[in-house]
ZAMARGU-4260 file (C-alpha; in steps of 0.2 Angstrom, whole numbers, plus 5000, padded with zeros to 4 digits):
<rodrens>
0) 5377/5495/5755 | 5369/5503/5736 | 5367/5488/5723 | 5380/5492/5712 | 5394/5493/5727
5) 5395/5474/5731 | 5396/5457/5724 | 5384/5443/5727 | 5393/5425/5731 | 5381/5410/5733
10) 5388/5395/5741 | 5387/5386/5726 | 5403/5397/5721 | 5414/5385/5734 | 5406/5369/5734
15) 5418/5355/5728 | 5403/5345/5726 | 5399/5351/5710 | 5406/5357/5693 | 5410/5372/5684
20) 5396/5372/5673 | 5386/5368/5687 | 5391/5385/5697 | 5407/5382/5705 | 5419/5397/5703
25) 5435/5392/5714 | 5449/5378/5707 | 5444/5360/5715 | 5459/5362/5727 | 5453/5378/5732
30) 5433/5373/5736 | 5428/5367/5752 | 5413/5353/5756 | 5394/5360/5758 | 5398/5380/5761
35) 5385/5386/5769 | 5380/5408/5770 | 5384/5405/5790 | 5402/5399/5785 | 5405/5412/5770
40) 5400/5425/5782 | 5410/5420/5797 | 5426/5420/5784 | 5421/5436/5780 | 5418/5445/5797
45) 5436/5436/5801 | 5443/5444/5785 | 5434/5462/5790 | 5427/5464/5772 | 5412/5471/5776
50) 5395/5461/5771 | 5378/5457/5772 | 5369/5442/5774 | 5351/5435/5763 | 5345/5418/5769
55) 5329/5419/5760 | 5336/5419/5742 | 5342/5403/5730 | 5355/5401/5717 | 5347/5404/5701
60) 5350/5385/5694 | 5345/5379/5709 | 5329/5391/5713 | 5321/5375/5723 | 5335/5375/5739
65) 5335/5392/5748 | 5354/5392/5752 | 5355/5410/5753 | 5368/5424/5747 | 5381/5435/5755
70) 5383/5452/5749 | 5400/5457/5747 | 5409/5476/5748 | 5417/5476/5730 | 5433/5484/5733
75) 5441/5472/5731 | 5441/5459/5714 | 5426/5446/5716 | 5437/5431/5711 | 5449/5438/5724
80) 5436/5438/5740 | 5431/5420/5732 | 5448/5416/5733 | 5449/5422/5753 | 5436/5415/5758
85) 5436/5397/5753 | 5456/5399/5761 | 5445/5404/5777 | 5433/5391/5777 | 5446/5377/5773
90) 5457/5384/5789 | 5442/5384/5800 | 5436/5366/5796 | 5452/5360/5798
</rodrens>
């Protein structure tokens, strides 16, 4: 996958741990508890949006945890696969 062709999403998009201003991109109701790149990836392969996987990296306000990031396919709206995936996660740790 190029650079300008995918989206990056950090776990910190989906935790419901923290605040907006703290990095969280999905509605309260919508956010799920500790996401990890394992868990955004397994949505992902179960929602066959294609995707890549970087355990080594950290959220930028965060840069002391290496959560990692998951490069996303940007077909489709990066709120949208947000949205998808944390509906994912939610289903599986149910």
């Amino acid at each position: 996958m190029q650079a300008k062709n995918r989206w990056v999403l950090w776990p910190a998009y989906l935790d419901i741990k923290l605040k907006r201003d703290q990095g969280r991109r999905v509605a309260k109701k919508e956010a799920v508890d500790s996401p990890t790149v394992q868990m955004i990836s397994d949505a992902l392969r179960s929602l066959a949006i294609e995707h890549e996987v970087d355990e080594t990296a950290s959220f930028p306000s965060r840069w002391y945890k290496k959560e990692g990031r998951v490069l996303v396919d940007n077909k489709l709206g990066k709120a949208e696969i947000l949205k998808m995936v944390a509906a994912e996660i939610r289903k599986r740790t149910k």
